[in-house]
C-alpha positions in Angstrom: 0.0 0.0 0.0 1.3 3.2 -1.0 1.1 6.5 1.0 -0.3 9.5 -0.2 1.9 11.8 1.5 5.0 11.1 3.1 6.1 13.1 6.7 9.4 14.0 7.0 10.4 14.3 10.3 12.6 17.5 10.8 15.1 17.1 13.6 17.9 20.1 14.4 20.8 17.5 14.4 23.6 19.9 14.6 23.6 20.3 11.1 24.4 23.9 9.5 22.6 25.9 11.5 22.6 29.2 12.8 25.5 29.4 15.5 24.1 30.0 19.1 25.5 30.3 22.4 24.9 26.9 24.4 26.3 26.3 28.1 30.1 24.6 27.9 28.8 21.6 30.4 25.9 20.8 27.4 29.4 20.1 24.7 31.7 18.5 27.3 31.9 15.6 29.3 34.4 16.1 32.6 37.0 13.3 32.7 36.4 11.6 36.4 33.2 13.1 36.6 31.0 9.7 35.6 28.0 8.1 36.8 28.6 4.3 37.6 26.6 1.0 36.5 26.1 -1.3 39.0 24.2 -4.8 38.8 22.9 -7.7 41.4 21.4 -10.8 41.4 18.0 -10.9 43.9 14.8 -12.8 44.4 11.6 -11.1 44.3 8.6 -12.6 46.9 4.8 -12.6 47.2 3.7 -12.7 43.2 0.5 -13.8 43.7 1.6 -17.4 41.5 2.9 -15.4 39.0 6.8 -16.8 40.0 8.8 -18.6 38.0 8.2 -22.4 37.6 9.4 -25.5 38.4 11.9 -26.0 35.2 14.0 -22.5 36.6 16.1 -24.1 39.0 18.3 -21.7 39.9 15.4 -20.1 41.5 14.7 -22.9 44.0 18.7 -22.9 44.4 18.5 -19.6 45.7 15.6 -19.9 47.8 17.1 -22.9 49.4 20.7 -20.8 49.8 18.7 -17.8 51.2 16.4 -19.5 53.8 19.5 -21.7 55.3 21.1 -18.9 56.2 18.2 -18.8 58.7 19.4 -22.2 60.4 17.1 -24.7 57.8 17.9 -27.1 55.7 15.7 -28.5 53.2 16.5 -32.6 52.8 18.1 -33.6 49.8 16.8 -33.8 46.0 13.3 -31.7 47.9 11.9 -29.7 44.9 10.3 -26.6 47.2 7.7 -25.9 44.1 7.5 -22.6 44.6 5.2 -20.3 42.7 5.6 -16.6 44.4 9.3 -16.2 44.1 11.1 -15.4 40.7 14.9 -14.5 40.1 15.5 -11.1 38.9 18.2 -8.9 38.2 18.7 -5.6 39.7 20.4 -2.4 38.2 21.3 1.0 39.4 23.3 3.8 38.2 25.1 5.6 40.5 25.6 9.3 40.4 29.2 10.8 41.0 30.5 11.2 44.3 27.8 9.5 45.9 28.7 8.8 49.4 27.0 6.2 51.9 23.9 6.8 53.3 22.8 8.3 49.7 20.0 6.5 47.5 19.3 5.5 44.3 16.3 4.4 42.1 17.2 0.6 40.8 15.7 -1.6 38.0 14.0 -4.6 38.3 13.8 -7.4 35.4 13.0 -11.3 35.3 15.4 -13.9 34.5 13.4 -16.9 34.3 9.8 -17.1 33.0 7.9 -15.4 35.7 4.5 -14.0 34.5 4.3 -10.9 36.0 6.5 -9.2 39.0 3.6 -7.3 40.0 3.1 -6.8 43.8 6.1 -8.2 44.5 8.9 -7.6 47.3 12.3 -7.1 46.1 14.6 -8.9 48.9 17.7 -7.7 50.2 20.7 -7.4 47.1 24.1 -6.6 46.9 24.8 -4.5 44.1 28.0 -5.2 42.5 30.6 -2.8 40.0 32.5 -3.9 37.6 35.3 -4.6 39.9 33.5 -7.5 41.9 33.1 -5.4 44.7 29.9 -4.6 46.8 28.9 -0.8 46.3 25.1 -0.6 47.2 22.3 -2.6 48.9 18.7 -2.7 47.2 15.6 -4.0 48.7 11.8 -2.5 48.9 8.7 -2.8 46.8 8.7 -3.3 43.3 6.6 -0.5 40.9 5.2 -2.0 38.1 3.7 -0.5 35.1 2.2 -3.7 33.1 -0.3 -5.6 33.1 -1.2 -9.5 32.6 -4.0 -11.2 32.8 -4.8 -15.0 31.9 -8.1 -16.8 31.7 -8.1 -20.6 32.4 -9.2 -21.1 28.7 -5.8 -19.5 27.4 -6.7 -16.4 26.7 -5.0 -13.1 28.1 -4.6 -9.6 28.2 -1.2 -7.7 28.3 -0.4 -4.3 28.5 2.9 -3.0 28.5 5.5 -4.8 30.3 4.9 -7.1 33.3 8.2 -8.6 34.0 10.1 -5.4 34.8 9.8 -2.8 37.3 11.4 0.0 39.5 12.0 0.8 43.2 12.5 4.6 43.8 15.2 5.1 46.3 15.4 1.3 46.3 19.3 0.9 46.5 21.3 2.5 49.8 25.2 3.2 48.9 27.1 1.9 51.3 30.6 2.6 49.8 31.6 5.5 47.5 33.2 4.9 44.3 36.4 6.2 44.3 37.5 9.2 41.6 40.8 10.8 41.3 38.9 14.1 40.0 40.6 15.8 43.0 44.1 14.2 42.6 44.1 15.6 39.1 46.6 18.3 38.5 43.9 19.2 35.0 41.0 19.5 34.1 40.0 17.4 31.0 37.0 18.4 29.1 35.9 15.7 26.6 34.1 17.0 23.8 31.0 14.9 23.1 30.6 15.4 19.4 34.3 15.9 18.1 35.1 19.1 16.1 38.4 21.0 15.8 35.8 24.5 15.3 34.2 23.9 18.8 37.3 22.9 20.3 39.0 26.4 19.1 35.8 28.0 20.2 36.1 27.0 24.0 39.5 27.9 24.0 38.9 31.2 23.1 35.6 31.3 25.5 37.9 30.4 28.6 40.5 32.4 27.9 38.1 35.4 27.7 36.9 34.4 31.2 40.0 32.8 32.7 42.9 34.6 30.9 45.2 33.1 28.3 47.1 29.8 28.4 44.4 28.5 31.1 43.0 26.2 28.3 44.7 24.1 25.7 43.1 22.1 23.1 45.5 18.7 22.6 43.3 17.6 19.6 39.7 17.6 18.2 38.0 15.8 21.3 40.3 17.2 24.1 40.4 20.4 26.0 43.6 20.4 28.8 42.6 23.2 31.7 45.1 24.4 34.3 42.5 24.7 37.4 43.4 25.1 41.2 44.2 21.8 43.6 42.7 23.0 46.6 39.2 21.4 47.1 36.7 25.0 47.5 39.2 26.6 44.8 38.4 23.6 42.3 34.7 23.5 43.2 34.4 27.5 42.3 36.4 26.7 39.2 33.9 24.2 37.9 31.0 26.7 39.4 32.3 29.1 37.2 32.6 26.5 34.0 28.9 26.0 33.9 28.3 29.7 33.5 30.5 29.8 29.8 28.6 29.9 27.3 30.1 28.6 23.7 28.9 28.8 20.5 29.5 25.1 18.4 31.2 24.6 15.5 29.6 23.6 12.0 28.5 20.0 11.9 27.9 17.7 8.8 24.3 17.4 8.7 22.6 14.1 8.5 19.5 11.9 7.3 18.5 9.2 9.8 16.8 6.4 8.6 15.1 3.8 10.8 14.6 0.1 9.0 12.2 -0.9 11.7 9.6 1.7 11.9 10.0 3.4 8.4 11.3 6.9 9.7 13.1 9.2 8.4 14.6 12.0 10.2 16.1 15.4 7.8 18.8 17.6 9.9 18.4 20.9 9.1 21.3 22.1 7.0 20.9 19.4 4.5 21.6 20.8 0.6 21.5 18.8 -2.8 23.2 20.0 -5.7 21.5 20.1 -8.9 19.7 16.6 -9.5 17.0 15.0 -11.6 15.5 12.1 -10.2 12.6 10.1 -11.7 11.4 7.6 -9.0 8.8 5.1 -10.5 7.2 1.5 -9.3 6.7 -2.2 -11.3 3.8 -3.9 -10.0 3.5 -7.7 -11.1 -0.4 -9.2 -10.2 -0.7 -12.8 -10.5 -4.0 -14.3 -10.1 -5.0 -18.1 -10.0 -8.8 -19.5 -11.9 -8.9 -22.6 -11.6 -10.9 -23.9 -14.3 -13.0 -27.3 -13.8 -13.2 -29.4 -16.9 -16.3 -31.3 -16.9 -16.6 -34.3 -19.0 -19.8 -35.4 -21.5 -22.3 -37.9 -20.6 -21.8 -41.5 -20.4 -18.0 -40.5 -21.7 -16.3 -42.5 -18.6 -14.3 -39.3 -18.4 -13.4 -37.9 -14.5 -13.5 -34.5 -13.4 -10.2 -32.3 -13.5 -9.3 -29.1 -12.7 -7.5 -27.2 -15.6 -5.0 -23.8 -13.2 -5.8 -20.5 -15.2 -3.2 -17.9 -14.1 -3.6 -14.1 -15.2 -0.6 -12.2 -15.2 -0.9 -8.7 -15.0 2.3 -5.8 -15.3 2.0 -2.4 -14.5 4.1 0.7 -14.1 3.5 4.0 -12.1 4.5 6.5 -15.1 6.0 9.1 -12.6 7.5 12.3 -13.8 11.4 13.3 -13.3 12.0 16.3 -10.9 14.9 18.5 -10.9 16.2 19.9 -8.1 18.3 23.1 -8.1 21.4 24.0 -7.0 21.2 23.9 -3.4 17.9 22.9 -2.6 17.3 23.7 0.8 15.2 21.3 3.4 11.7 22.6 2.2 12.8 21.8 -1.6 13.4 18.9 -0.5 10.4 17.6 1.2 8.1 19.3 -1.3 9.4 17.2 -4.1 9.3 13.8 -2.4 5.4 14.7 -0.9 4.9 15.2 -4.7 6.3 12.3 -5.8 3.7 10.2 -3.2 6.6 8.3 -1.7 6.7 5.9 0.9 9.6 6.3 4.0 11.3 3.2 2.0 11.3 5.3 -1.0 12.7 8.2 0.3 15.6 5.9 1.6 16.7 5.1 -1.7 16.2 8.2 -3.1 18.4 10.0 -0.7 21.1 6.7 -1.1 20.8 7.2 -4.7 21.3 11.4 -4.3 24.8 10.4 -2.2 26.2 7.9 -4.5 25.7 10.2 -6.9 27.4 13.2 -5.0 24.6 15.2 -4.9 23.9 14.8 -1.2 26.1 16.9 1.0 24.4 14.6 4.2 25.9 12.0 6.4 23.4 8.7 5.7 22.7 6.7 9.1 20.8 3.4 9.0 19.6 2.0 12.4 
């Protein structure tokens, strides 16, 4: 099915635009300065049967871990059968500088083949970094947004997600992560789009505020800053960072193009040189009559059926456009509208439009 119109979907992606003044923190990433991803193993209680079943062992493993702990022991090869309990994992990002006593939202998701995870209690977890080491605690009840519902005939109802959840404020830290921002004798600002214009740009925006030879750019990504040691000196330097303002350097702009859903995304800034482009479609029908051959009277002749196939060629007879030199945006979108294309079709168009070296846009495909 073809679509009448097609919507472009017209997204500022850095591309040519008209330079403005954004805050330095919203182009640079400060090296040290990080959040952290942390990660447990837990078991969620009190699913109203909704729990993971028997063929999840690991579940009754840990079950059977947890509760001798307690001082009991299940006997040997004693499947517990349980049907409120499911194995999860648990995630939480950590903030910077986060210090103990401090919480954190976490992330709840099933392992095994538990129906839904809601009203269920997330039981105590160590949350672990990526060096092995315990940096958080999570426990508390689980939020969940979906919904699932089965009938004892089969049928159900689903909405949204059921096997995932939250817990605000669910994880306590009880260690900071260490950072050697402090021990730094620099600063490093890490640009978060490269560009040697924007790195020359916030150069010459410190150096207004902070004097000459405070800032050095070592390449297209990195910005070197001479900044005090002392802690309250350092935390008044970075006070003062967030108040530069810097205008960004000229981008190449660029066409997104998602496979799954069909959409397309224009930057602004996007320019064709001059190109004709005639965009047509071949349709081939084929369509099966069966004819039933009937034989006479008395002829001892059986019944057959004779396949009739119709096979039917068209062609959309679509007119070739021209685009002018430097066709902005609008151009652009008025002439595919025109030509009634689909998402799809616009994708090759614009591939076509590079390969030929018409298309001064980067082409992404996700």
């Amino acid at each position: 099915m073809r679509l009448p119109h097609l919507l472009l979907i017209v997204a500022l992606l850095g591309a040519g635009r008209t330079a403005l003044a954004v805050p330095l923190l919203d182009l640079v990433d400060v090296e040290g300065i990080r959040g952290n991803q942390l990660i447990g193993y837990g078991l969620v209680v009190g699913l109203d049967g909704t729990g993971d079943k028997n063929q999840v062992k690991f579940t009754s493993q840990s079950v059977a871990n947890m509760i001798k702990q307690f001082g009991i022991n299940l006997p040997a090869n004693v499947d517990p059968k349980l049907k409120n309990v499911a194995a999860v994992t648990v995630t939480a990002s950590v903030p910077p500088s986060y210090s103990p006593g401090q919480t954190v939202d976490i992330t709840v998701a099933s392992l095994g083949d538990a129906k839904s995870l809601r009203g269920g209690q997330l039981l105590m977890t160590p949350l672990r970094g990526v060096d092995g080491e315990t940096y958080a605690l999570a426990q508390g009840s689980l939020v969940v947004g979906g919904l699932n519902a089965t009938g004892q005939s089969g049928s159900s109802v689903a909405i949204n997600s059921a096997n995932g959840g939250r817990v605000p404020n669910g994880a306590t830290i009880e260690r900071m992560i260490p950072s050697d921002f402090t021990a730094r004798p620099d600063i490093m600002l890490n640009l978060r789009t490269p560009s040697f214009q924007t790195a020359a740009k916030i150069v010459t925006a410190l150096g207004r505020v902070f004097g000459p030879g405070v800032a050095n750019a070592l390449d297209g990504t990195k910005i070197s800053l001479r900044a005090p040691a002392a802690g309250n000196q350092r935390t008044s330097f970075m006070a003062l960072l967030e108040t530069v303002e810097v205008e960004e350097g000229r981008e190449r702009p660029k066409v997104v193009f998602n496979s799954r859903t069909g959409t397309v995304v224009v930057g602004q800034g996007v320019r064709v040189k001059a190109a004709a482009v005639a965009h047509g479609t071949l349709t081939v029908t084929i369509s099966e009559n069966p004819q039933v051959s009937q034989p006479n009277a008395f002829s001892q002749g059986q019944t057959a059926v004779t396949p009739q196939s119709d096979v039917a060629v068209t062609q959309d007879k679509n007119a070739m456009f021209k685009w002018p030199e430097g066709a902005s945006l609008e151009s652009i979108i008025n002439t595919v509208n025109s030509l009634g294309a689909t998402p799809d079709d616009v994708m090759s168009i614009l591939q076509a439009l590079e390969q030929a070296g018409a298309l001064n846009a980067e082409l992404i495909v996700i």
